[in-house]
TIRO-2110 file (N, C-alpha, C; in Angstrom, 1 decimal):
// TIRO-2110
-431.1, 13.6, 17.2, N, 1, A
-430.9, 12.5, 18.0, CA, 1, A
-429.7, 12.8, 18.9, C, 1, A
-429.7, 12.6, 19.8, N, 2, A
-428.6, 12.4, 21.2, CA, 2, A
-428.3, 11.4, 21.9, C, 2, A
-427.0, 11.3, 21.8, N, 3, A
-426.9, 10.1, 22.8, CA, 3, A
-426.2, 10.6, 24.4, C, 3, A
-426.7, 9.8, 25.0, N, 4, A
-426.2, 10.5, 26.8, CA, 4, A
-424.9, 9.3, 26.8, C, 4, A
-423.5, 9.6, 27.2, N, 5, A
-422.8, 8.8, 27.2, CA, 5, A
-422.7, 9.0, 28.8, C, 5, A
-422.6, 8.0, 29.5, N, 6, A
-422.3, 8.1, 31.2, CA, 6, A
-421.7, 6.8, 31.3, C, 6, A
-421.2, 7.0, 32.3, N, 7, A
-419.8, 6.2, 33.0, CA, 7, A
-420.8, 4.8, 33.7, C, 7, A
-420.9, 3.8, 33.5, N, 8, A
-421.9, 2.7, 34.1, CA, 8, A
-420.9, 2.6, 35.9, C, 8, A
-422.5, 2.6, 36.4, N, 9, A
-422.2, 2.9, 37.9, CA, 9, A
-421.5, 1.4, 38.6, C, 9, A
-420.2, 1.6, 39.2, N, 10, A
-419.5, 0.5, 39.7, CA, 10, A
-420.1, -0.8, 39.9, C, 10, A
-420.2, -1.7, 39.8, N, 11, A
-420.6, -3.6, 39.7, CA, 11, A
-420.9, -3.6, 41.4, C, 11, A
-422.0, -4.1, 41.8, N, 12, A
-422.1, -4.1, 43.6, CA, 12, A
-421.2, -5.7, 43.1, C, 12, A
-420.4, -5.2, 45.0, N, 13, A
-419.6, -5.7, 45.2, CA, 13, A
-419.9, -7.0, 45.7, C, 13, A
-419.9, -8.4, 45.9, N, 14, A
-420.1, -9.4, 46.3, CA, 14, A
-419.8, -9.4, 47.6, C, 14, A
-420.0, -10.2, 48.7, N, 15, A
-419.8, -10.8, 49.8, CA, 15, A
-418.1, -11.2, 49.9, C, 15, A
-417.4, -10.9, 51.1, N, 16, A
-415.9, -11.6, 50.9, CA, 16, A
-414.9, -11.2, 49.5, C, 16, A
-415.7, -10.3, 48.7, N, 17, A
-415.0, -9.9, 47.6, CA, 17, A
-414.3, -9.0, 47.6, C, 17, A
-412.8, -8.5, 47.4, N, 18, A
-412.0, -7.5, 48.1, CA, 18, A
-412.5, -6.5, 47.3, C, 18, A
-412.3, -5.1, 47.3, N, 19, A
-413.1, -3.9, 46.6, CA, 19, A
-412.0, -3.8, 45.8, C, 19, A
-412.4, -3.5, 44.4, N, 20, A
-411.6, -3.0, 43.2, CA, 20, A
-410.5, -1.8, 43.7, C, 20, A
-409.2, -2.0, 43.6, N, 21, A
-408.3, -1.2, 43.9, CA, 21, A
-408.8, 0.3, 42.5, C, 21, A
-408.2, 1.5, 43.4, N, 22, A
-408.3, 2.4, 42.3, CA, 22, A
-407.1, 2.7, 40.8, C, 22, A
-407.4, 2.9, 40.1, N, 23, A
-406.1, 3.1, 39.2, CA, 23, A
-405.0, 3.6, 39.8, C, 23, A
-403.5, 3.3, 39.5, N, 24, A
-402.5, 4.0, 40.1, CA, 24, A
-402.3, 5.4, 39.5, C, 24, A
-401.7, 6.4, 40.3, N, 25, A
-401.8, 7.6, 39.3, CA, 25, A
-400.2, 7.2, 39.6, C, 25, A
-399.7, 8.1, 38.3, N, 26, A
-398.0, 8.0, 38.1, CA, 26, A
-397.9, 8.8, 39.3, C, 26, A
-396.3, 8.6, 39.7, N, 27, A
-395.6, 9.3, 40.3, CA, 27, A
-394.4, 9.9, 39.4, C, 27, A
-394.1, 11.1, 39.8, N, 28, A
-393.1, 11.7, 39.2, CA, 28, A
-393.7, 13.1, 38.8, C, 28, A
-392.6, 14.0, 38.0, N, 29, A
-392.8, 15.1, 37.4, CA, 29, A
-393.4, 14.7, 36.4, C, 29, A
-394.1, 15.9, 35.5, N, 30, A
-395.1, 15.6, 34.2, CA, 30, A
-394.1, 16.1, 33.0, C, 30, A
-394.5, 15.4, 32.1, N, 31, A
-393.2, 15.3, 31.0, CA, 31, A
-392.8, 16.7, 30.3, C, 31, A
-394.1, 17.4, 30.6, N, 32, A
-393.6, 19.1, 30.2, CA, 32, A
-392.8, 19.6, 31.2, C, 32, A
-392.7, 19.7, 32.3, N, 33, A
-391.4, 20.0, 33.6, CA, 33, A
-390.4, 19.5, 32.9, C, 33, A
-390.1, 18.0, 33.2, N, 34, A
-389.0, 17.4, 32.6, CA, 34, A
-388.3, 18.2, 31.6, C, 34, A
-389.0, 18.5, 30.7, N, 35, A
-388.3, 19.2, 28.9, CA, 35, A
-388.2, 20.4, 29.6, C, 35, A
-389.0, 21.0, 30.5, N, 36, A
-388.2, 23.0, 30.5, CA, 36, A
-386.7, 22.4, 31.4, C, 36, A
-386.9, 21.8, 32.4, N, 37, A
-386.1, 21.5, 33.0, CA, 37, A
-384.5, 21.0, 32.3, C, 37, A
-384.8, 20.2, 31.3, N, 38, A
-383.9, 19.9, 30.7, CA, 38, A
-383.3, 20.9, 29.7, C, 38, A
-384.5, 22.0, 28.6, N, 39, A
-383.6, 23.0, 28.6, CA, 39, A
-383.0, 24.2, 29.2, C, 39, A
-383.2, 23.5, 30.5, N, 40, A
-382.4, 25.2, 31.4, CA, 40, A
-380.8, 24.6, 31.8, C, 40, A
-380.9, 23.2, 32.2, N, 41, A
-379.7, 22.8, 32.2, CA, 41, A
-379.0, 22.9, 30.7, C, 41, A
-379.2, 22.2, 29.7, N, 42, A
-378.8, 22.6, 28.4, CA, 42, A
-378.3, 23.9, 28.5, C, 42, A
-379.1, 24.3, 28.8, N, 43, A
-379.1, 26.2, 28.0, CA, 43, A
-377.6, 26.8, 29.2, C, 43, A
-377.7, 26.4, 30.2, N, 44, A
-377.2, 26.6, 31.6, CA, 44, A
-375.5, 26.5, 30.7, C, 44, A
-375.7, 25.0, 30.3, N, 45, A
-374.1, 23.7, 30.2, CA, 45, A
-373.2, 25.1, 28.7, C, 45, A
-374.1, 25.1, 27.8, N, 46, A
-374.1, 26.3, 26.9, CA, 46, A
-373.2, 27.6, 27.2, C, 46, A
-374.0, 28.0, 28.2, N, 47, A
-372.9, 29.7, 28.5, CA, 47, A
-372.4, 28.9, 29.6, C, 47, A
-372.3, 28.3, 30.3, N, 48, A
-371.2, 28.0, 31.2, CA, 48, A
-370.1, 27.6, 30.1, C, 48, A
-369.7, 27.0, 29.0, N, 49, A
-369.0, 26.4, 28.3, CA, 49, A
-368.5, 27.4, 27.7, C, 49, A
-369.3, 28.4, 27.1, N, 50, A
-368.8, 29.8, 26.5, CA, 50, A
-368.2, 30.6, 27.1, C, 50, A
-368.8, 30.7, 28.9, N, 51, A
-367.6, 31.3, 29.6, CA, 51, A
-366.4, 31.0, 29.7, C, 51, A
-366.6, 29.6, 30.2, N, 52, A
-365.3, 29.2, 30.3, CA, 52, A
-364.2, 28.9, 29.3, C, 52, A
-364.3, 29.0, 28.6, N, 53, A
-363.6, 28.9, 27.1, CA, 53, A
-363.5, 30.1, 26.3, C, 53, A
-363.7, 31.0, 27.0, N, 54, A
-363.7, 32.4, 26.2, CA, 54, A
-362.3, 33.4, 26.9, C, 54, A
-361.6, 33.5, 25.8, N, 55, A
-360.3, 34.5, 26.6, CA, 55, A
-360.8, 35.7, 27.0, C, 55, A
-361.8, 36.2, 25.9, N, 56, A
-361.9, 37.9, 26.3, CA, 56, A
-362.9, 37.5, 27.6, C, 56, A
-363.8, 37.1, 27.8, N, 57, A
-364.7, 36.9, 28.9, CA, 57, A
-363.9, 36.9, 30.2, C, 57, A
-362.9, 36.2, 29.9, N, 58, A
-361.9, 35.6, 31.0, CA, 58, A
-360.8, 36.3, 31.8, C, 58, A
-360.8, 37.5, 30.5, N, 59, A
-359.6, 38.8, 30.8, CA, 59, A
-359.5, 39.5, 32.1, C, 59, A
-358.8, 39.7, 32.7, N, 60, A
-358.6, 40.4, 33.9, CA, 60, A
-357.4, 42.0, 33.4, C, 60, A
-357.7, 42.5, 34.5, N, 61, A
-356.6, 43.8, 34.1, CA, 61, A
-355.0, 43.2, 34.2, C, 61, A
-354.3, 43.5, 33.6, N, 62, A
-353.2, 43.0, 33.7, CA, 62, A
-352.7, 42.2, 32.3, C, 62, A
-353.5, 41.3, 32.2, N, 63, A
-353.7, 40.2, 30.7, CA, 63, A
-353.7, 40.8, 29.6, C, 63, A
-352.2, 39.9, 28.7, N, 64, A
-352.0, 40.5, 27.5, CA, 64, A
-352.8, 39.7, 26.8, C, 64, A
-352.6, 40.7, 25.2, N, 65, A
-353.9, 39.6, 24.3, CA, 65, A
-352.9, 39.8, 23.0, C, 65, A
-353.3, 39.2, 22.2, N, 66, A
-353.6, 39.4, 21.1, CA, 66, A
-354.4, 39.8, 19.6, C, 66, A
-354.9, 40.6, 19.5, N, 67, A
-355.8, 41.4, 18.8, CA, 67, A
-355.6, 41.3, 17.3, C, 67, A
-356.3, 40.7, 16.6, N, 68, A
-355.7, 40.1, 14.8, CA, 68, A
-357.1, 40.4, 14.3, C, 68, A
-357.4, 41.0, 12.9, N, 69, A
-358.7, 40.7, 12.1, CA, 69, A
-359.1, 42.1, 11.8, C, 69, A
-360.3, 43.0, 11.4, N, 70, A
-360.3, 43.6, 10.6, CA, 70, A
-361.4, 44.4, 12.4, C, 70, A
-361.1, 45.4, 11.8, N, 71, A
-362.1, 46.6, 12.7, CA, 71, A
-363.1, 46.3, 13.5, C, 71, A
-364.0, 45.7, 12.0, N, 72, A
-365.5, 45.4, 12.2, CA, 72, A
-365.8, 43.9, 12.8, C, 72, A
-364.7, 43.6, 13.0, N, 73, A
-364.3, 41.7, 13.5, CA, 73, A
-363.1, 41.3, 13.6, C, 73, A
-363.2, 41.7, 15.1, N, 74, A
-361.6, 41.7, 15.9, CA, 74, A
-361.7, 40.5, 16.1, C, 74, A
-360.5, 39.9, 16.4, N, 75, A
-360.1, 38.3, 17.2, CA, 75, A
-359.5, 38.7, 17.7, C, 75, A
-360.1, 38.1, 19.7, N, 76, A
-359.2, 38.2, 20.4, CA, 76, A
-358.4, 37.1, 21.3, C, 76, A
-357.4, 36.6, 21.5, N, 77, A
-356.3, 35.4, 22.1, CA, 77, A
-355.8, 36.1, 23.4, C, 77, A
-355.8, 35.6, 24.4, N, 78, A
-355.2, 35.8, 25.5, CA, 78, A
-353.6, 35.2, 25.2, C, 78, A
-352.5, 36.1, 25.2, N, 79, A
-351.1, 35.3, 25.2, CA, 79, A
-350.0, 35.9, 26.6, C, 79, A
-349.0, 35.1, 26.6, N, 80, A
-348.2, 35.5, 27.6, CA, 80, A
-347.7, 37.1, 27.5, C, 80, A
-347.8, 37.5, 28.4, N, 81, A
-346.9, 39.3, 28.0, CA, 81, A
-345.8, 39.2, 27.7, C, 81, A
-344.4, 38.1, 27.9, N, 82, A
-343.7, 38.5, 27.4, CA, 82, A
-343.1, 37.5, 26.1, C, 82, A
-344.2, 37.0, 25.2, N, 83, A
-343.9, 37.0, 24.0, CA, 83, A
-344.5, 37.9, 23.1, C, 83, A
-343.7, 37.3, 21.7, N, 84, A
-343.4, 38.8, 21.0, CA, 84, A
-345.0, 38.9, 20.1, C, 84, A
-345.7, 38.3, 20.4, N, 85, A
-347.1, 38.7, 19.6, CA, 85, A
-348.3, 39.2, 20.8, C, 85, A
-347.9, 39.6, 21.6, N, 86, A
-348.7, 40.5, 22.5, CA, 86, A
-348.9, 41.9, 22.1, C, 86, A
-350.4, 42.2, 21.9, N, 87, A
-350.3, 43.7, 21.1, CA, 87, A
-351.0, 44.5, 21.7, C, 87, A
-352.1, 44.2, 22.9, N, 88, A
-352.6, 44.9, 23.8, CA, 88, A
-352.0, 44.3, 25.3, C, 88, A
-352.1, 45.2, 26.3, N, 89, A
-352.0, 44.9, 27.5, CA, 89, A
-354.0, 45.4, 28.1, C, 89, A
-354.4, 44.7, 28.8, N, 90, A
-355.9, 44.7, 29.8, CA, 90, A
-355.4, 45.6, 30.4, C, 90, A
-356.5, 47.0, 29.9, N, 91, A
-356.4, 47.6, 31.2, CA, 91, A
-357.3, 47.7, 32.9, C, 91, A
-358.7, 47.6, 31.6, N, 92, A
-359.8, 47.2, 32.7, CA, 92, A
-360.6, 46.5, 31.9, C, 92, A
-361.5, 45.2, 32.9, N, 93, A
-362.3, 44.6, 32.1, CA, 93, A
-363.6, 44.8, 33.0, C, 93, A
-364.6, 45.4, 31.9, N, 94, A
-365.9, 46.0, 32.4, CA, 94, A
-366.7, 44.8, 32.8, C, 94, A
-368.0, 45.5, 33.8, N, 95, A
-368.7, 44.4, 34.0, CA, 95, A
-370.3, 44.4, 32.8, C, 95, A
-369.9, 45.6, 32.2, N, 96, A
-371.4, 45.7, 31.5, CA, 96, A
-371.2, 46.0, 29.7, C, 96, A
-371.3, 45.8, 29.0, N, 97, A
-370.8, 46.3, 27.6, CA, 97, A
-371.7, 47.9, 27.1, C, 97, A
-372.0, 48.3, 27.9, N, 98, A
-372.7, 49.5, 27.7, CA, 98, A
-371.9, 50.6, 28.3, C, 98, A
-371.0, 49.9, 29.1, N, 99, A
-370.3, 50.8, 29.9, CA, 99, A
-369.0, 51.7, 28.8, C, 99, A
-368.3, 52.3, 28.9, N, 100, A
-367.5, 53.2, 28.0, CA, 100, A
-366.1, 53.0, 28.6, C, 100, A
-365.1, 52.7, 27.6, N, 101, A
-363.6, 53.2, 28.0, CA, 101, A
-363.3, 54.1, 27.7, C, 101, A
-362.4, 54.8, 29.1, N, 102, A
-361.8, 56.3, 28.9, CA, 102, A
-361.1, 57.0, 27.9, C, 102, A
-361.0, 57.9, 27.1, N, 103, A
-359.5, 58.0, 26.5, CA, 103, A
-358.2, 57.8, 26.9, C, 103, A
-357.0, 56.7, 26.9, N, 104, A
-357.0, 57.1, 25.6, CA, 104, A
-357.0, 55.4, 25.1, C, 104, A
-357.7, 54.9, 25.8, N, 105, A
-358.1, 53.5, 25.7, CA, 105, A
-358.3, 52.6, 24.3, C, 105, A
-358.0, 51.9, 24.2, N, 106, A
-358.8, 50.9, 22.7, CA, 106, A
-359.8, 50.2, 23.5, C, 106, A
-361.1, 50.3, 22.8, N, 107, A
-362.3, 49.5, 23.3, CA, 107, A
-362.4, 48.6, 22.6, C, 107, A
-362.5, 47.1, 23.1, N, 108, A
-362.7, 46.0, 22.7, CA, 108, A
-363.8, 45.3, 23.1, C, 108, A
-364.8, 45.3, 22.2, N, 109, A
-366.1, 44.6, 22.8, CA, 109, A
-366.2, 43.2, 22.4, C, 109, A
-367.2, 42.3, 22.6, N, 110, A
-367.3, 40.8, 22.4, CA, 110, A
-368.6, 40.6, 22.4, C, 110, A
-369.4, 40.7, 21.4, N, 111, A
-370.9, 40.4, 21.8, CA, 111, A
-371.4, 38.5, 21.6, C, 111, A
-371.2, 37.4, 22.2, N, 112, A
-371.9, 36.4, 21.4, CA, 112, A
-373.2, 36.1, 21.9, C, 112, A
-373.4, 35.0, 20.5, N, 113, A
-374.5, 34.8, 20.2, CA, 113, A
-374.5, 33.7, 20.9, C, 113, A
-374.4, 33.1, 21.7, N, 114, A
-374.5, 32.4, 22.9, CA, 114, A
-373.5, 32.6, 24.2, C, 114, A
-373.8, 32.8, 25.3, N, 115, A
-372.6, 33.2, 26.3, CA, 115, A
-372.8, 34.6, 26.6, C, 115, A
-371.8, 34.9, 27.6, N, 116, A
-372.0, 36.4, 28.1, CA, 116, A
-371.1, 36.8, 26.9, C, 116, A
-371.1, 38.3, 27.1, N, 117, A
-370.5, 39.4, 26.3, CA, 117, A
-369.0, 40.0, 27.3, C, 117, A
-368.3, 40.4, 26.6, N, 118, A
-367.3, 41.0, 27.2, CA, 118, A
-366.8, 42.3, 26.6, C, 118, A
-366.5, 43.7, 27.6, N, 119, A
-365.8, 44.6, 27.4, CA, 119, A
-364.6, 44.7, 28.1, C, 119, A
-363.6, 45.5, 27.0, N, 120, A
-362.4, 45.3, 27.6, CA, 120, A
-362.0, 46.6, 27.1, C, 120, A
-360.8, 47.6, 27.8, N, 121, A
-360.0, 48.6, 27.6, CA, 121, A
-358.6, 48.4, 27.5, C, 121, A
-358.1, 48.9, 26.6, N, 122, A
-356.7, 47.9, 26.1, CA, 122, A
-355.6, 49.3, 26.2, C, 122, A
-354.3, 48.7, 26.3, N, 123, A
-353.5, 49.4, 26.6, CA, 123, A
-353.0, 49.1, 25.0, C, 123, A
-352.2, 49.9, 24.1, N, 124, A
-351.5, 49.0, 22.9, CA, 124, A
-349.8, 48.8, 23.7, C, 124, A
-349.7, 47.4, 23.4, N, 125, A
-348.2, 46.8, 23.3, CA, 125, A
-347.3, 47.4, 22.3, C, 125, A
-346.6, 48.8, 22.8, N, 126, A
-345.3, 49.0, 21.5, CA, 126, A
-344.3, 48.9, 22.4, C, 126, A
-343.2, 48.5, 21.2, N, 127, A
-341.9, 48.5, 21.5, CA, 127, A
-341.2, 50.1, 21.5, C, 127, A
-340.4, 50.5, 22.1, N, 128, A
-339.3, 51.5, 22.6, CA, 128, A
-338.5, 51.3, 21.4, C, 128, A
-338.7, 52.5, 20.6, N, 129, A
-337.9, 52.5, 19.3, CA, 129, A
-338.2, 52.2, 18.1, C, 129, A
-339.4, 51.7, 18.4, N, 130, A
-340.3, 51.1, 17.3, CA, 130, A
-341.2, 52.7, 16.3, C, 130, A
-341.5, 52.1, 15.0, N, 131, A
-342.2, 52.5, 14.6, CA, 131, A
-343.4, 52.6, 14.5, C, 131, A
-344.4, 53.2, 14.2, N, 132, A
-346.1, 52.7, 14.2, CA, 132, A
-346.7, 54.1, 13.2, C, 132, A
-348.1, 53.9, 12.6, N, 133, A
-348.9, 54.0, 11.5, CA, 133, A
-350.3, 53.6, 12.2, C, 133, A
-351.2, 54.8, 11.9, N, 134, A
-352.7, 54.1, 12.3, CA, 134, A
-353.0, 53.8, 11.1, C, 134, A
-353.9, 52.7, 11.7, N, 135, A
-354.7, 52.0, 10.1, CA, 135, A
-356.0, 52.2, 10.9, C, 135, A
-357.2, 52.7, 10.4, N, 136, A
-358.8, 52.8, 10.9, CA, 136, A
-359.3, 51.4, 10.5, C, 136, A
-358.6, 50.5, 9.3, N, 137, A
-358.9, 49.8, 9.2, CA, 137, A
-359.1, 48.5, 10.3, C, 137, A
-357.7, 48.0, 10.9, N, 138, A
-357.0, 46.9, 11.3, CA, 138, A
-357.6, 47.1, 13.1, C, 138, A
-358.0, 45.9, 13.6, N, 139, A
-358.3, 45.8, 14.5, CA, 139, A
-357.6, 46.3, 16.0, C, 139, A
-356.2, 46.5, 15.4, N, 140, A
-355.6, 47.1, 16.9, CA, 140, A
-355.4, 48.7, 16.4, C, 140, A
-356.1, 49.4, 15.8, N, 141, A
-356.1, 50.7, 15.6, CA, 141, A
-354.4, 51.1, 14.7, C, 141, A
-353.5, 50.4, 14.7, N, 142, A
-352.2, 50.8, 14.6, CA, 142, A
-351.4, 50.0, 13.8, C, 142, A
-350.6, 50.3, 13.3, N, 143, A
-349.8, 48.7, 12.4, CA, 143, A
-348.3, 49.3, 12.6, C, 143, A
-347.0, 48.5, 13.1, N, 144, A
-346.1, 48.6, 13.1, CA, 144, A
-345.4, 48.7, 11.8, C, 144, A
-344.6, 49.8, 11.6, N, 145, A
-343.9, 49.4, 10.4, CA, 145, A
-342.7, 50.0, 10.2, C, 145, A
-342.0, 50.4, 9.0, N, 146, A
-340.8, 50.0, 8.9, CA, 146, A
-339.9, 51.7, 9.3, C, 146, A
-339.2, 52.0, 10.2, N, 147, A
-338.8, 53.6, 10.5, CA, 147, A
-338.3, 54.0, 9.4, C, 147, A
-337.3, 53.1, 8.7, N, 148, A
-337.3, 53.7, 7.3, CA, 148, A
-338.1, 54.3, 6.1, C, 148, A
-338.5, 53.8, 6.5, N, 149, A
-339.9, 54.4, 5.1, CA, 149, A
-341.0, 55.3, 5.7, C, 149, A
-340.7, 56.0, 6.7, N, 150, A
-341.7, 56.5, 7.7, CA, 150, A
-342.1, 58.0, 6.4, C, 150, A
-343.5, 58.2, 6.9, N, 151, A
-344.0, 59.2, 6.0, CA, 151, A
-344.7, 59.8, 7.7, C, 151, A
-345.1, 60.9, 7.1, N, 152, A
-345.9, 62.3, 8.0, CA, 152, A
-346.3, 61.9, 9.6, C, 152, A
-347.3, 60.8, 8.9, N, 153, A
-348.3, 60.1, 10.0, CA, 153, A
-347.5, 59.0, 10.4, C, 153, A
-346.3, 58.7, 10.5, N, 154, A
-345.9, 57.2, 11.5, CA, 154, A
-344.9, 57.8, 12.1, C, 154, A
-345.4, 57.4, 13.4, N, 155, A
-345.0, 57.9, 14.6, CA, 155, A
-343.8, 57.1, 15.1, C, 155, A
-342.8, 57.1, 16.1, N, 156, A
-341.7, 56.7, 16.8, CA, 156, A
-342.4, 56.5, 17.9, C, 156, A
-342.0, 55.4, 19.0, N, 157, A
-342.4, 55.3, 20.4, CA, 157, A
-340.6, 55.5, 21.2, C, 157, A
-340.7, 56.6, 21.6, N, 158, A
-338.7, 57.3, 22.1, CA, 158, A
-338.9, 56.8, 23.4, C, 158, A
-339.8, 56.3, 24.3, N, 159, A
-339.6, 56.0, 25.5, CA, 159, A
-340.8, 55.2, 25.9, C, 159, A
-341.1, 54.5, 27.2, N, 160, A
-342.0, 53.6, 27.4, CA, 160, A
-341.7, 53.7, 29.1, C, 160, A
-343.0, 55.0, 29.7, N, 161, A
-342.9, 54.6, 31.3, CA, 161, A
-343.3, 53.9, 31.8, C, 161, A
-342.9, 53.2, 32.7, N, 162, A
-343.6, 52.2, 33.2, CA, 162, A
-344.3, 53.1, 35.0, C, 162, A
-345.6, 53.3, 34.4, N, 163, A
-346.0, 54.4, 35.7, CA, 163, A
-346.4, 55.8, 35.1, C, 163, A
-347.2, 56.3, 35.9, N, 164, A
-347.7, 57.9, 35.8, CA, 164, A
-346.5, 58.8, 35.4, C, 164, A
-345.9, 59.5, 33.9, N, 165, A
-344.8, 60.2, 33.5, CA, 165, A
-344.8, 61.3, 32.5, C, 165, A
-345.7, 61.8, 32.1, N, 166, A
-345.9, 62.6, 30.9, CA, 166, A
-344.4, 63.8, 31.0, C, 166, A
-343.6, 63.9, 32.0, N, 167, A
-342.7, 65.1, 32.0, CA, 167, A
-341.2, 63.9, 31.4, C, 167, A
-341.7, 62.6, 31.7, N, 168, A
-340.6, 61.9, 31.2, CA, 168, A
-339.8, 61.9, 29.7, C, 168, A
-341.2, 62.4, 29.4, N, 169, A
-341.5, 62.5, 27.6, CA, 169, A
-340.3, 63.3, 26.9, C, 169, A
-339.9, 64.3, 27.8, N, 170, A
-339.8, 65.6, 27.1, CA, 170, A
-340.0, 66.5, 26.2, C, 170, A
-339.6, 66.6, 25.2, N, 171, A
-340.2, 67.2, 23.3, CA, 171, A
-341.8, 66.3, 23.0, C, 171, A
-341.3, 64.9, 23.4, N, 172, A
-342.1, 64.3, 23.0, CA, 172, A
-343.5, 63.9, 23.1, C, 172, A
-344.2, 63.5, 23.1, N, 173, A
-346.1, 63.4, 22.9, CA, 173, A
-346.2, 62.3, 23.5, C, 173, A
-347.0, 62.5, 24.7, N, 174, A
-347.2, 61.1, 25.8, CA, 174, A
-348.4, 61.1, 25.7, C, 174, A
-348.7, 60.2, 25.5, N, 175, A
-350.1, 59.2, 26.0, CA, 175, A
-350.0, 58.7, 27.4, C, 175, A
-350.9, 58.8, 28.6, N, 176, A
-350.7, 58.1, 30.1, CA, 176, A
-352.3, 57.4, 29.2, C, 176, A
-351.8, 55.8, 30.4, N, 177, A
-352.8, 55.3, 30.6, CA, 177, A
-352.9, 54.8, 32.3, C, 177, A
-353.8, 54.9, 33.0, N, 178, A
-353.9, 55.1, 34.4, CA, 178, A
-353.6, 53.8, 34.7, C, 178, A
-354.2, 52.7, 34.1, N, 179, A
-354.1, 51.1, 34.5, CA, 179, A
-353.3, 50.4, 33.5, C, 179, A
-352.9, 49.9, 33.2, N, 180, A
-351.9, 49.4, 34.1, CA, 180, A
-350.9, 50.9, 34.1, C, 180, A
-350.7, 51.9, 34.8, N, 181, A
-350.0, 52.9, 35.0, CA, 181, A
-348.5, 52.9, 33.7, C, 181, A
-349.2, 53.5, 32.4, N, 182, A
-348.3, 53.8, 31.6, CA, 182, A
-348.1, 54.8, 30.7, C, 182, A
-346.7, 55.3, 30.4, N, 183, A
-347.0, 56.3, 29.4, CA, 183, A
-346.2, 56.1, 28.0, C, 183, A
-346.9, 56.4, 26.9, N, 184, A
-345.9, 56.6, 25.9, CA, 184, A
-345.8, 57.6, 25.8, C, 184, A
-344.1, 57.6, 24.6, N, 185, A
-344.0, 58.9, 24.4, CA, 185, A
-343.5, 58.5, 22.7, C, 185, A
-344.3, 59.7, 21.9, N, 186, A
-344.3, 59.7, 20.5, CA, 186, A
-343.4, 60.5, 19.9, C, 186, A
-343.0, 60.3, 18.7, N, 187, A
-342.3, 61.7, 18.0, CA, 187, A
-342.1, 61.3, 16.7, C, 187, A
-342.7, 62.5, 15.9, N, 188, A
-342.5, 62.0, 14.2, CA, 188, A
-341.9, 61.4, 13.7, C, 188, A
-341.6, 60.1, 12.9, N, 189, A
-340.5, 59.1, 12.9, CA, 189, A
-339.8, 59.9, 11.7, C, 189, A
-340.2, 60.7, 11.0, N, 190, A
-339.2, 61.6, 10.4, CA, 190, A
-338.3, 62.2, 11.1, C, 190, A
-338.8, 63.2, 11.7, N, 191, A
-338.2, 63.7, 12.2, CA, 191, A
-336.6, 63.1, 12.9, C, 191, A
-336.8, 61.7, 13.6, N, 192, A
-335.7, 61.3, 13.9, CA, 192, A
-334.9, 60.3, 13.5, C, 192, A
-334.9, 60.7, 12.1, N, 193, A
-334.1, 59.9, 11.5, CA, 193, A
-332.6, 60.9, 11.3, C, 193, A
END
């Protein structure tokens, strides 16, 4: 058995009778637009917020930071250069994270999971006269410590150029970094005690 279902053909119209207006169709976008629409703004409001609220994102060459946390999960703070917990100086901040810092750079990457990503090439902030010790562990490659207790591996910083200087060094073991134009110079912290 079958049934034919069909649409019953319009009512003839009377004499003087105005003709049945047609249905209104909505105006507007259809409610699936609306929702992508609204998550592109969302999604948009999201990494605009992450950008903007992000120090490493934000870094420029020049900008000191602060670098705290373990290797594998660095934290990074943008602080003033000349207070005393600044531990890198910016040397370049990349536009791609695929991209590589030179030697003898600290590479600092930023991947998140919402927002852009940031790479950065870091200069380390030592003090002139200071001690230091690498740690493989500790997120700034290096840990300050005490000249007195210095063993094999912790190093002295005997001078700090400010600019292209490796002959400034003398005896001692310079590191140049091109940006911000600097050199250290190292020397066994035994030795000069």
């Amino acid at each position: 058995m079958s049934s034919d279902v069909s649409t019953p053909p319009p009512a003839p119209q009377q004499p003087g009778q105005q003709p049945q207006p047609e249905p209104k169709r909505k105006k507007g976008l259809p409610k699936w637009l609306i929702s992508i629409i609204a998550l592109i703004v969302i999604g948009g409001g999201v990494y605009a917020y992450n950008y903007f609220t992000n120090d490493a994102v934000q870094a420029k060459a020049g900008d000191c930071a602060k670098i705290t946390g373990a290797k594998d999960k660095p934290e990074y703070a943008s602080v003033a250069c000349d207070s005393g917990t600044a531990t890198h100086v910016v040397g370049k901040a990349l536009s791609n994270t695929s991209d590589t810092c030179a030697d003898p750079y600290i590479s600092y990457t930023m991947t998140a999971s919402r927002g852009p990503d940031a790479k950065l090439c870091l200069v380390p902030k030592m003090e002139e006269g200071a001690c230091y010790k690498e740690d493989k562990n500790a997120a700034t490659d290096f840990v300050k410590t005490d000249c007195g207790a210095a063993d094999d591996e912790t190093l002295k910083v005997t001078k700090i150029v400010n600019g292209a200087g490796d002959a400034a060094c003398g005896e001692a073991a310079p590191i140049t970094f091109p940006e911000p134009p600097t050199t250290l110079c190292f020397a066994p912290a035994k030795a000069q005690q």
